[in-house]
N, C-alpha and C positions, 0 to 999 in steps of 0.2 A: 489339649489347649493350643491355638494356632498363635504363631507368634506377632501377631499383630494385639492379640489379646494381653499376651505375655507382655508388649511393649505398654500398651495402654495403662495395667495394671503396675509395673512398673512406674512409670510417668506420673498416676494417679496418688500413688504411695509417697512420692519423693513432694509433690505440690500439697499435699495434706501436713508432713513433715515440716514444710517451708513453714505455712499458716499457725502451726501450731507453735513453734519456736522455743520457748524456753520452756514449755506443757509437758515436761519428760512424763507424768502419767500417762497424758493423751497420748503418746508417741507409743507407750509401753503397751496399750490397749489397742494400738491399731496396728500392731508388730503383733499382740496375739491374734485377732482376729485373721492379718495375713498369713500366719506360720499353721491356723486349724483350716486355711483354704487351701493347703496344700493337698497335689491329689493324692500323696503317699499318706496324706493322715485322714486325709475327707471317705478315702476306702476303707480305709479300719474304724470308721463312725457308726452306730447305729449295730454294728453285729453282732454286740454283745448287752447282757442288761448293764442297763446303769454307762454306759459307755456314749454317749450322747454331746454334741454341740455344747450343749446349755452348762452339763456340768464339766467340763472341760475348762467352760471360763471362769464359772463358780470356782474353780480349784486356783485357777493361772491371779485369780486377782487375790487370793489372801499373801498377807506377810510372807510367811517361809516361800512360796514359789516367784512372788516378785522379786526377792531379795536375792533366791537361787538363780536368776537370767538376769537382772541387771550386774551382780558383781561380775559376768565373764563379761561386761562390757563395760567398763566405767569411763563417764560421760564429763572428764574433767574439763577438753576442750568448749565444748559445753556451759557447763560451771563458769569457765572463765570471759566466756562472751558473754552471756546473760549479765553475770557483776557490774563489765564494762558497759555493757548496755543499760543497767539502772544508772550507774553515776553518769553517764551522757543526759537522761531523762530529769536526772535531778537537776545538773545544770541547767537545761534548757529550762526548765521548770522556774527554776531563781531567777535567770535572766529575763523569761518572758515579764516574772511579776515582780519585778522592778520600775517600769516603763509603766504610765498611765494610758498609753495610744495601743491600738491593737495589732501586735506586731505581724499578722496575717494578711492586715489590711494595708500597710506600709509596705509593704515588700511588694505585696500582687499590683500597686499601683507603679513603683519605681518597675517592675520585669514589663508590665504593660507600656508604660513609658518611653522606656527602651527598644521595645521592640514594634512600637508605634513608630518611631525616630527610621530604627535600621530599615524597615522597610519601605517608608516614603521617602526617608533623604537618603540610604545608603549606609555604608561604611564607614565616609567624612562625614557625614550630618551626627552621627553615633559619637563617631570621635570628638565633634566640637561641643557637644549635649553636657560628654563625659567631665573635658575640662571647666566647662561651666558648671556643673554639679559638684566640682572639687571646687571651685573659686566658693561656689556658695557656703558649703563647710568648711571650710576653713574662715571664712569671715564667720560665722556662728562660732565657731570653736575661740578664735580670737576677741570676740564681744562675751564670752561665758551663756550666752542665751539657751536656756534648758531647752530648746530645739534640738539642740546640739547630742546630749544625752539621752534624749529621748530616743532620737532616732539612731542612736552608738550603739541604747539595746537592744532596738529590733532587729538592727543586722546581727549583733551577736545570737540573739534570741534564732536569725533564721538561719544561721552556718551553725549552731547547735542543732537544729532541726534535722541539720542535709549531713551531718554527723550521725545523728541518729536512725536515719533513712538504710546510710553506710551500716554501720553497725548492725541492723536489724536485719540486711541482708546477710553480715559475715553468720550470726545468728541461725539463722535459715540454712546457710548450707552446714553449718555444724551439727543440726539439728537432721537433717538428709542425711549426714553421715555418720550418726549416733544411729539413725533408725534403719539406716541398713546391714550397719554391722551388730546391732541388739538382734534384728530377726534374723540374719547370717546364725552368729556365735549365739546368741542368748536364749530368745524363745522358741527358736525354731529349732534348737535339739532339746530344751526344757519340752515343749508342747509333743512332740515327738515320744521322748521317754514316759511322760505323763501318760500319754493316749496307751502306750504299751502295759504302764503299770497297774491300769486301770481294768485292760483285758483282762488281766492275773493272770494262772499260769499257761504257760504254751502259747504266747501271742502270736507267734512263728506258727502255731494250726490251723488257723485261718487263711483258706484259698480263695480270695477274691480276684477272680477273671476279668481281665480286662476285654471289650468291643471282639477283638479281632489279635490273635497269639501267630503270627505267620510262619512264625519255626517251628510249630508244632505241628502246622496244618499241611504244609508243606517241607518235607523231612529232605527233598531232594534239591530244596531251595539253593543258591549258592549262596554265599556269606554270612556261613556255619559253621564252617568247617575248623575242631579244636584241634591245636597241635597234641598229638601223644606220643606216646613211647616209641610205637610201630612207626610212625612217620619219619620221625628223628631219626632209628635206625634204619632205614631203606636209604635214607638221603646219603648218611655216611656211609653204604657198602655202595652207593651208588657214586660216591664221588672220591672212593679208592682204589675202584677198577675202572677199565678203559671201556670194557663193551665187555658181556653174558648175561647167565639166563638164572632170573631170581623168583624163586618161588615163593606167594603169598599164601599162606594157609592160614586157617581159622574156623571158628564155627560159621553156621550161615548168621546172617544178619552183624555180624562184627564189625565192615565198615571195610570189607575186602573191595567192594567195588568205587566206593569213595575215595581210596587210598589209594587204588589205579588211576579216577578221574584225576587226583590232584597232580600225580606224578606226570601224567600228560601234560596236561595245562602249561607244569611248569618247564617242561622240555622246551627244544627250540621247536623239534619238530615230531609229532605224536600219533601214533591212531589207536583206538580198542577196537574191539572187536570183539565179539559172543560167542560162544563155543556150544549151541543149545544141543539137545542132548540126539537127535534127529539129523544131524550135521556129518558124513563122511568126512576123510581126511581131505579126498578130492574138491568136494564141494566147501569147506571151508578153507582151504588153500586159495579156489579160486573167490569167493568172498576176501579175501583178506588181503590177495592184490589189486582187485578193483579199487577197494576203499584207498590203499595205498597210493594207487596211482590217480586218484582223483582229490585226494588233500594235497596230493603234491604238485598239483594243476591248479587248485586255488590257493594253495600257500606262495605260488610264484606268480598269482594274477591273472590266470587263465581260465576260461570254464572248460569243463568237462562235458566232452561229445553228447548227447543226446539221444540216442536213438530210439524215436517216435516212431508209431506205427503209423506214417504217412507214406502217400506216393510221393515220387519227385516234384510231380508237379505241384503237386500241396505244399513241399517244402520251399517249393519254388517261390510260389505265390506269397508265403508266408514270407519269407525273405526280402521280395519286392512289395509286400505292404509294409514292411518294419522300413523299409528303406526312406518310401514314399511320406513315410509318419516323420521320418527324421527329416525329411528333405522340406515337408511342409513346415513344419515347426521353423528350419532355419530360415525356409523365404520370408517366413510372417512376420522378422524381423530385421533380416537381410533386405529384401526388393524396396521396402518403405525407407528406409536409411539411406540405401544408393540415390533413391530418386529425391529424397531432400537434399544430399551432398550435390547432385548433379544441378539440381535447380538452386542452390543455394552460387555454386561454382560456376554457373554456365557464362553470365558475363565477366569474370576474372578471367578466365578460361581463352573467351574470345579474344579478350583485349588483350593477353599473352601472344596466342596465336598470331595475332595484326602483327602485332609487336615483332616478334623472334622468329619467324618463320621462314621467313626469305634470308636472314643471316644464320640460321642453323642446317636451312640446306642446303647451302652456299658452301659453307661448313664442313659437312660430309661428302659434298659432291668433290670437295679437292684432296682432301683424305681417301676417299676409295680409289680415286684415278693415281694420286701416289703409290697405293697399294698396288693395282694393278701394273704400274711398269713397273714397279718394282719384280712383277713378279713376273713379268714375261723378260725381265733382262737375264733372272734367275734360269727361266728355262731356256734361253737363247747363249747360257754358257757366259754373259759376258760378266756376268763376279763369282769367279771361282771360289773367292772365301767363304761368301753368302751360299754359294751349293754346298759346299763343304758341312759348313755349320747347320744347315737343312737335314742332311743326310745325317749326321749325328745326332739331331734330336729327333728325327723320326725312331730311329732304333733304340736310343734310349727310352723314349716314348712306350714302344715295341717290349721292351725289356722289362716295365713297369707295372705291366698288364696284372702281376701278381703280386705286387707290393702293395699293402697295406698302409703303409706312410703317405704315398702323394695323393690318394683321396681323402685322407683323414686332415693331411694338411692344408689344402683345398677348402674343405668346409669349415676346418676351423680359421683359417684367414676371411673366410668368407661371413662366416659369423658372427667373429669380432669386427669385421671391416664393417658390413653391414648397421650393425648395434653400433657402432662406431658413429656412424654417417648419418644416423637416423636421430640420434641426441643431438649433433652437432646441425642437423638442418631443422629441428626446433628449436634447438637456443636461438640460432642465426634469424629464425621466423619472427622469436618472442621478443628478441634483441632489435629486432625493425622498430620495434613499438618507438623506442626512446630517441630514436635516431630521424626519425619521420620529423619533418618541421613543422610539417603542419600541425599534428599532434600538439608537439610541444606549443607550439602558439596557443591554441585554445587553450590550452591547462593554462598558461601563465594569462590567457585573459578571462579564465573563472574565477584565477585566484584573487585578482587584482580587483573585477566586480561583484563576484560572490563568493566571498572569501566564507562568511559564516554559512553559509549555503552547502558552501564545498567541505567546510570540514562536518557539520552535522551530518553528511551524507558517507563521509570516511569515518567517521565513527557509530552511525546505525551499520553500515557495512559489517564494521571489523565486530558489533556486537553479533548479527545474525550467522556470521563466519563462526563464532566461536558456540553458539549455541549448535550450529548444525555441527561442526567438529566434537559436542560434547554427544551427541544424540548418535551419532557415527560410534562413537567409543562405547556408549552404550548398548548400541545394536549387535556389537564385533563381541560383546563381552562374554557370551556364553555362556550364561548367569541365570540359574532359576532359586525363586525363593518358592517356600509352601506358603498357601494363604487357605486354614482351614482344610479339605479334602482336594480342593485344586492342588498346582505347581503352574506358577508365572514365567514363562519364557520373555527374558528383556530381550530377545532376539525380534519375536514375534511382536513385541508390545512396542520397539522401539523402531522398526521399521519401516511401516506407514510413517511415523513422526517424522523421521529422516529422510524420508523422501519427501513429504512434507514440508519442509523447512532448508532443503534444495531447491525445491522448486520455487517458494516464496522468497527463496535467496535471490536465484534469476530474475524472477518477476520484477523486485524491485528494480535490481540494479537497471535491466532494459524500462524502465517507469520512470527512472527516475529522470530529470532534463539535466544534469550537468553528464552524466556518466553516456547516457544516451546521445549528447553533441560530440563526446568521445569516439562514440562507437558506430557515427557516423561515417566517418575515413572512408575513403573508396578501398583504398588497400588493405582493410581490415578481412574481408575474406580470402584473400591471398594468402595475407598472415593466418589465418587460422587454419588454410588448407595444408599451407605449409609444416603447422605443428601438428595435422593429425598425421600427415605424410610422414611428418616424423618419426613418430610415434608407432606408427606400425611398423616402419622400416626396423624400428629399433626393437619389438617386439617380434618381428620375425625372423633377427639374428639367435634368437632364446629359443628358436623351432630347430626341433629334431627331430627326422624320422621315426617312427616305432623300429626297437631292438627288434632285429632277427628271434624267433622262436628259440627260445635253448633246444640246446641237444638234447637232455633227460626230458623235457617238456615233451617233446614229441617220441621220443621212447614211449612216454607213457601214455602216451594217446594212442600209438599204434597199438600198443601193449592190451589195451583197452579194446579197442576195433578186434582184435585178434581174440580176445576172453569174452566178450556180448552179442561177436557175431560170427557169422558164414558168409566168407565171401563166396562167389560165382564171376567165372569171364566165359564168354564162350566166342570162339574165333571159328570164323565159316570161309571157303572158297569155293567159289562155283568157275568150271571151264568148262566151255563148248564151244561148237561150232553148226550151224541151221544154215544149211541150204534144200535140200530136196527132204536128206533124211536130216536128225538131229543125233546130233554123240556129244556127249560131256561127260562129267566126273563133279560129284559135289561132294565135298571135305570138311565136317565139323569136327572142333577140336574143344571139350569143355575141362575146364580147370577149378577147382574147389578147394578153398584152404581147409583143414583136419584141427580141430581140433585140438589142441597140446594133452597129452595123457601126461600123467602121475609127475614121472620123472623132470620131463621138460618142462612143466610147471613153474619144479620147484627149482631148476635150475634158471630159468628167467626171473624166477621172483628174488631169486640172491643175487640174480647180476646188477637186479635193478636198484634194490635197496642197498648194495653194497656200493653204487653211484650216487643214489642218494645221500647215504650214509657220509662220504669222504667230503661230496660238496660241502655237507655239512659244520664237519668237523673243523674245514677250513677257515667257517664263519665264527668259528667257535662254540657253536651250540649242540646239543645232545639230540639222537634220536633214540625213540623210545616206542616200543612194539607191547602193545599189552592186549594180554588175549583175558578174557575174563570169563567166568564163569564154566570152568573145567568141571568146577564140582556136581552139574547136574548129569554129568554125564550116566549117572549112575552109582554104580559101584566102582570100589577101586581097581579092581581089575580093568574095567573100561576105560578109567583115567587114565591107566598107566597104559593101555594097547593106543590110546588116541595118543598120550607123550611120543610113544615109539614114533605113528605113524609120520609124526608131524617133526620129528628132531630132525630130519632131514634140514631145514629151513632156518634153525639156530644156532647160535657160532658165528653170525656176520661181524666182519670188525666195523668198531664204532657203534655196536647197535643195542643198545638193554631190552631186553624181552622181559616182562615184567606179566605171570603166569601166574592167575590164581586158581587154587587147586582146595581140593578139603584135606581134613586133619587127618587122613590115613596115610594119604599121599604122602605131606611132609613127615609120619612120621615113618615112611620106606624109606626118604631118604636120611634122617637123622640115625637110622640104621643099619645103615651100607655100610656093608664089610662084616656085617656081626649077625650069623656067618653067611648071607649070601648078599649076592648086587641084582639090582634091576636095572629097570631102567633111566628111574631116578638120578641113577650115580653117575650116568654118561651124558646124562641130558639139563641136568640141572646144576649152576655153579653155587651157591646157596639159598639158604631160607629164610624168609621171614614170620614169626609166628604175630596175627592180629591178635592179642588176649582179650575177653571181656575185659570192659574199664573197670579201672577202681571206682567205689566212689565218690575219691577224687574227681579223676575224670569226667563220673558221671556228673558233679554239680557246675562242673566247666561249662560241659556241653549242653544242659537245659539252663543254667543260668542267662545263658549268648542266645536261648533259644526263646525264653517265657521269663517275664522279673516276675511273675506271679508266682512261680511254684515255690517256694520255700522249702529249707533244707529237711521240716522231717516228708514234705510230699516227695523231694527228691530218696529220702531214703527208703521210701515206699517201694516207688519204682525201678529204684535201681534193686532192689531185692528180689522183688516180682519177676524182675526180668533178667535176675541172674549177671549185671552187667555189659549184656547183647545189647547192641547199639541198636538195633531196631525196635526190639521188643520196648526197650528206654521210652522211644520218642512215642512209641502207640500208647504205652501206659500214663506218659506225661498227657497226652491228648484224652485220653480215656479218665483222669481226670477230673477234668474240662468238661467233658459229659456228662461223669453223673451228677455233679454239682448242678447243670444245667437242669436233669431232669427231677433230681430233689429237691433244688434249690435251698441248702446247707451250706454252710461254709465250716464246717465242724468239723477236724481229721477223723473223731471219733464214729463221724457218721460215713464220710467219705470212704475211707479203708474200710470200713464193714462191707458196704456194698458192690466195691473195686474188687475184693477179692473172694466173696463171696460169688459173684458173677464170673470170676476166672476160675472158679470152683465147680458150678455149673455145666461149664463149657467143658473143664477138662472131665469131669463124672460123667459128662454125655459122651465124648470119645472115649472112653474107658468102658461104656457099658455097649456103644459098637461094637468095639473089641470083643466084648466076653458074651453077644449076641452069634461069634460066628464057631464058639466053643461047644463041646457035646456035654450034653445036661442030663443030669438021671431025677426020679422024682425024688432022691432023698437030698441032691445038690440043687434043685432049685429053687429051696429058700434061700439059699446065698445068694441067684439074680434078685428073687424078690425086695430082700432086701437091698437090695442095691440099686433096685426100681423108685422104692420109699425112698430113701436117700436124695436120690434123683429129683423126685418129685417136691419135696421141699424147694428146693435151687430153683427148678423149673417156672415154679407157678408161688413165688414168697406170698408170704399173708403175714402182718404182724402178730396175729393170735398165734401161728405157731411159730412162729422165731425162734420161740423158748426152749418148745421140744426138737427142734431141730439144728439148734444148739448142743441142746442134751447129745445127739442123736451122732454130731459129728465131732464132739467130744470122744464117744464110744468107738466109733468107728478109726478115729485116727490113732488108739493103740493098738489096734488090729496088729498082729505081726507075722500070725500064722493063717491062711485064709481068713474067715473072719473070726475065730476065737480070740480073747485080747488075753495083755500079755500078765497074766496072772495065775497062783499054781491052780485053782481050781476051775480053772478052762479045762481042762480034760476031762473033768466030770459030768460036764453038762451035757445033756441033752444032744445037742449038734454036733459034738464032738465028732461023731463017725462018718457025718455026711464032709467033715473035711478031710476025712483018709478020700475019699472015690475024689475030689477034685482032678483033676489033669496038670498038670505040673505048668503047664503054657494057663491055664486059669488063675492058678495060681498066683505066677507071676503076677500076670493083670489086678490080679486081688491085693499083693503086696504093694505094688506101685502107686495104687490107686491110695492105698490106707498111708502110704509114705506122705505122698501128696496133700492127702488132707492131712496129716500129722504139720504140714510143714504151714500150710494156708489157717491151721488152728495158731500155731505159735503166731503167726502175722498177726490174727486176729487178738491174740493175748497182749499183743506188744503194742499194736499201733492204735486199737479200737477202745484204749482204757486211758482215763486222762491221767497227765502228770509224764507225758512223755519225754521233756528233758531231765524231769528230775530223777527218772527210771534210768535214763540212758546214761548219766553220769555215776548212778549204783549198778550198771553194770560193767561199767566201765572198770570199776575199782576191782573184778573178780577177775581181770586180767582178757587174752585175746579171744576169746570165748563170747565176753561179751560187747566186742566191737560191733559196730553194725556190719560192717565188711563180711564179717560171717552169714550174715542171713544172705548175701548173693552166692558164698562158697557154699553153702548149703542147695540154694535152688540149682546152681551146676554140677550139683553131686548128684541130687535129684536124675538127672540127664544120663551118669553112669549107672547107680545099681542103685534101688532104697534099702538095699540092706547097709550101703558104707553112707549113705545119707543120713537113717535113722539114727545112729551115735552121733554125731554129727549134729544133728538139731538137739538132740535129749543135754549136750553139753552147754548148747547158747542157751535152749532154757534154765538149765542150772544157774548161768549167768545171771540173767534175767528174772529167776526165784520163781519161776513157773511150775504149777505143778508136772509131774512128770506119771503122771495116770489119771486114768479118768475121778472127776469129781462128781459130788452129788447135785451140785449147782455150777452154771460157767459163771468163770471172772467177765465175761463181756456181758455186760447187760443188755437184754433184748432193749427194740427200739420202742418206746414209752407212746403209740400213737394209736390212736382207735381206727378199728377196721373198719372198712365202709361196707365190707360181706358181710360182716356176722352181726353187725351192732342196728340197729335203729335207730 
């Protein structure tokens, strides 16, 4: 809803309130209707039976619920205007029908009367009306003439009236403010609970999506990001050392590369960097200093060289078009400006010229001739003190050459002196105005013959002044509101206007004739030349050269030219001598920079970030080196031989290297010394471990991300996904999907389908798997059946739900290949086709049966209603039946299903699940006719 809507609807509620005034029903009736247009209840309408608009209000309007919202808001203030307001009406009531004359029609003649009077005679004609209308009553009053009474109680009859006008207002707004705090406090959590009570149980299972969820759709979004454990402590080992090298571990998807992005960000100064798995140490060394010395080129306002694959001359041209662009741009408003100043100035200008010209070079002509014998008596020896003083400040001069003070002093006298002289030769300009006789004559003879002339026009002035200074303020404000799917720039909106309303400013004042025989003056473009002379003199004491290039700036630019290219010079000499015969000697000499190998690399890449580093430090901010994504390097071996390669490069003081690595890695080094060291132990100062979220965590992080999902869809997903931050936001979003494509809002229907479909997926990698296994003809009924299996998930049909229910019932207490776990499994039939399995099939067959063991429990838990009232009796059999376990169960899944499978058998004990196969499942198939098999 856009908030113009919001305002209108607002505005609409509070003028209904006014009208309706002392109606507390109507008030109570139109506080429910606003409290079921809310969109948090207007969503939960209609999704369930009997859950409906209609009866909503059928409920809100008997006794017990009106009586439940009006007592949290009692409406005494209320009460007590309304009372006030009848005894005003009774009064006016008695006095009107006391009087036989119609007290409406008395009154509207005496206001007509009056203001017949004030406006053809005035203020005195009003005033003389008045006391002759008192002479007349009081002679009535004094004769006893029922005139007299008559008309005593129509004015009381009509200040009882203007009484109750009063009144009926104060009414109105108590009335506005009874009806915002009843749908605040009263019906609008009454309506609220209602619509809940009415769902029955499990309100909180209902997923309705909103348009458009952007933190689920977008996981890499910024302003997402929840504070957790891992962050807190990075920050503290981060801000109790000075500078080392901290290693991030964790599973994949946990939030290792978020955790790096935030720690940059919030650095002074930061880079990452990717480690892919295709990377030597050489070639991400030299990766790692480019980026470096290129953030530290635009972190100080510089770009970063380019090197395009152009000729000179391309570069050339390209250069003198960008020039030619800038150059044009400034004439097309530069050349038009000069030529109006010049033609605006040209006869000021001249009439100076007449004026001052023959006494200013009069001027100078006896100042340089001064100078000059001055300066030939100096070299003719005859003021020795003057040569003397000559000669000491030439060498002082001489001695300067390398001091820093006397140009620095120099320019800044010069730029205060400047700014100085440039203020005071516009005030001195603007200061002409008041001082000019002539001026002043004419003003004092406007004043004198158009006096109301002159101030109307000083007052439309001073209005447009303030209108265009409101429009200014409004342009400068930086201000957008939303209107709908737009956003309104007052930057953009109020721009035109204010230019606008400048320029109509001018207009006028050059239109107008008093301001315009002002602006007559001969001297007035003298003065204004004066003031822009000003003005820029004083703005070009505020000019400074561009600072010299830093010294690390151009390190790192050469640093750069040195890492992207190959230079070449080649130097030639030719010498001879041609007369008859020809003899000479021709001499090329070519030079080519080498490339830096390994070593030198890595020692320019310390010199240079160890300069970076100290700048830094001095500013007080941190720098921060994070290489990311160590883990795909492979295996741990590889990890640890790329750690070796590259620990040459860490250790810089000031510098945190912030390394994310996988869970084998940190746990080499949480193991140094017991009993051997790697490299771990020399190369890393400690660790950080990222854990799957709680969750806690987890309802933080998709709460900030979707107000749709509700806690049991969050305990869905966070189970599914073992507390892995990525897996999280795909199953939040996956969600989202099926709902989209069922179009359900039922957790009971949602979780069947959610995990059933992650059931699918993971049976079709599982049966890859056990495709590249060797198979005898008495073992491949065990693919077989793992094919059928397969093929339920594959291709659903509601007619066989039921058997495929059955089917992974069976299959999920599989423990032993496929025999399930019962004593007379060994008797059967198949029994011996599971001695030839392969011990590697096996596994696959266990994992697999784990797996679905773990996705049946989800299915027993989430797919059956009454899902609060389950989770609070499981609660009661202690930590077993926490929901937390069903994510420690799917990361147990990750290490072996044999430490998994106890592990689940315990949360169903919680939970009162069976714990072997039944004859029938507790999840009831989906109640829908097949559109294959039926007619």
């Amino acid at each position: 809803m856009s908030p113009l809507r919001d305002w209108l609807d607002a505005w609409g509620a509070k003028a209904e309130d006014f009208v309706n005034g002392g109606d507390k029903a109507e008030i109570y009736r139109r506080c429910v209707r606003a409290s079921l247009a809310e969109p948090k209840t207007v969503r939960l309408l209609g999704k369930r039976e009997g859950v409906t608009r209609d009866a909503v209000l059928e409920r809100m309007r008997t006794t017990r619920y009106h009586r439940y919202a009006t007592i949290q808001c009692p409406a005494t203030a209320l009460d007590e205007a309304v009372v006030k307001l009848d005894e005003i009406r009774d009064r006016h009531e008695r006095a009107a029908g006391e009087t036989p004359w119609n007290w409406r029609v008395v009154c509207s003649l005496i206001a007509i009367g009056a203001t017949a009077v004030l406006f053809f005679g005035g203020v005195l004609a009003l005033g003389v009306a008045s006391l002759a209308a008192a002479a007349v009553m009081f002679t009535l009053f004094w004769r006893g003439n029922p005139a007299w009474s008559n008309l005593m109680q129509c004015l009381v009859a009509a200040g009882l009236g203007i009484s109750w006008l009063v009144q009926r207002y104060e009414v109105g707004q108590r009335a506005i403010g009874w009806g915002e705090d009843l749908q605040k406090g009263g019906t609008g959590p009454v309506v609220a609970q209602l619509v809940r009570h009415m769902l029955g149980e499990d309100p909180d299972s209902l997923f309705i999506p909103d348009n458009y969820d952007w933190g689920l759709r977008a996981p890499r979004a910024p302003g997402f990001v929840v504070e957790n454990g891992a962050r807190r402590q990075l920050e503290s080992k981060l801000a109790h050392i000075e500078d080392g090298t901290i290693a991030v571990c964790g599973p994949r998807g946990a939030g290792k590369t978020t955790l790096l992005d935030e720690c940059v960000k919030k650095a002074g100064f930061g880079v990452i960097v990717q480690a892919p798995a295709t990377y030597t140490p050489h070639d991400f060394l030299l990766s790692l200093s480019v980026q470096l010395c290129e953030k530290y080129m635009r972190d100080q306002g510089y770009d970063a060289p380019r090197f395009a694959r152009l000729s000179p001359a391309g570069r050339l041209l390209r250069g003198v078009r960008l020039q030619a662009k800038r150059l044009g741009r400034w004439s097309f408003f530069a050349v038009p400006a000069a030529a109006l100043l010049v033609l605006g100035l040209s006869a000021s200008a001249r009439s100076l010229y007449a004026q001052y010209a023959t006494s200013v070079a009069d001027f100078a002509r006896t100042h340089a001739e001064s100078t000059r014998s001055y300066a030939v008596e100096i070299w003719q020896g005859h003021t020795v003190v003057a040569s003397v003083t000559v000669i000491i400040a030439g060498i002082a001069w001489w001695q300067a050459r390398h001091a820093a003070w006397l140009p620095r002093l120099v320019g800044r006298l010069a730029m205060r002196g400047s700014r100085s002289l440039g203020l005071l030769l516009a005030w001195l300009s603007l200061g002409t105005v008041f001082l000019d006789g002539q001026i002043r004559q004419q003003a004092q003879h406007l004043y004198l013959t158009q006096q109301e002339a002159l101030i109307k026009t000083m007052a439309v002035t001073a209005v447009l002044m303030f209108v265009w200074w409101l429009l200014r303020i409004a342009r400068d404000s930086d201000t957008e509101f939303p209107l709908g799917r737009w956003h309104i720039s007052l930057e953009k909106l109020f721009r035109p206007a204010a230019a606008a309303g400048g320029t109509f400013l001018l207009l006028y004042l050059v239109d107008n004739p008093q301001v315009r025989s002002l602006l007559s003056d001969t001297e007035n473009p003298l003065r204004l030349a004066g003031i822009v002379a000003g003005l820029l003199l004083s703005k070009a004491g505020g000019w400074s050269p561009r600072p010299e290039e830093p010294e690390l700036v151009t390190q790192c630019r050469n640093h750069l030219y040195r890492l992207q290219t190959i230079q070449q010079s080649t130097n030639g000499l030719t010498t001879g001598a041609s007369q008859l015969l020809s003899l000479g000697s021709n001499h090329s000499t070519t030079v080519s920079t080498v490339p830096p190998n390994y070593p030198e690399l890595v020692q320019e890449f310390r010199n240079l970030l160890k300069s970076i580093a100290f700048e830094k430090a001095e500013q007080g901010k941190t720098v921060v080196i994070a290489i990311d994504e160590v883990d795909r390097l492979g295996s741990d071996t590889q990890a640890l031989a790329f750690l070796s390669e590259i620990k040459a490069i860490l250790g810089v003081p000031y510098v945190y290297y912030l390394i994310s690595v996988a869970e084998d890695v940190g746990a080499a080094f949480v193991r140094r010394g017991l009993p051997h060291r790697d490299v771990t132990d020399s190369s890393l100062d400690d660790i950080i471990h990222v854990q799957p979220s709680t969750l806690k965590e987890s309802r933080a992080i998709l709460a900030k991300r979707s107000q749709n999902l509700k806690d049991p869809y969050i305990m869905l997903a966070h189970a599914l996904s073992g507390g892995i931050l990525r897996d999280l936001l795909r199953y939040g979003l996956q969600i989202r999907e099926i709902q989209e494509k069922t179009q359900s809002h039922e957790l009971t229907h949602l979780s069947r389908h959610l995990v059933l479909e992650e059931l699918a997926e993971t049976f079709a990698g599982f049966r890859t798997l056990l495709s590249k296994q060797q198979w005898t003809h008495n073992t491949s009924d065990v693919l077989a059946s793992f094919r059928t299996l397969c093929g339920y998930h594959r291709d659903p049909c509601p007619c066989t739900e039921a058997e495929m229910l059955h089917t992974l019932d069976e299959f999920a207490f599989y423990t032993d290949g496929t025999r399930p776990n019962t004593a007379a499994a060994s008797d059967q039939p198949g029994a011996a086709a599971d001695l030839e399995l392969t011990s590697d099939a096996r596994q696959l067959i266990d994992e697999a049966s784990a797996y679905a063991y773990f996705s049946l429990t989800l299915l027993d838990i989430f797919s059956i209603e009454g899902l609060e009232r389950r989770t609070q009796l499981a609660a009661e059999h202690g930590p077993d039946g926490d929901p937390e376990r069903l994510a420690d169960a799917r990361q147990e899944l990750g290490i072996s299903p044999y430490s998994a499978r106890p592990l689940i058998e315990s949360i169903r004990k919680a939970w009162s699940l069976p714990l072997g196969p039944t004859a029938s499942s507790r999840v009831r198939p989906t109640l829908v006719n097949c559109p294959r098999h039926t007619d």
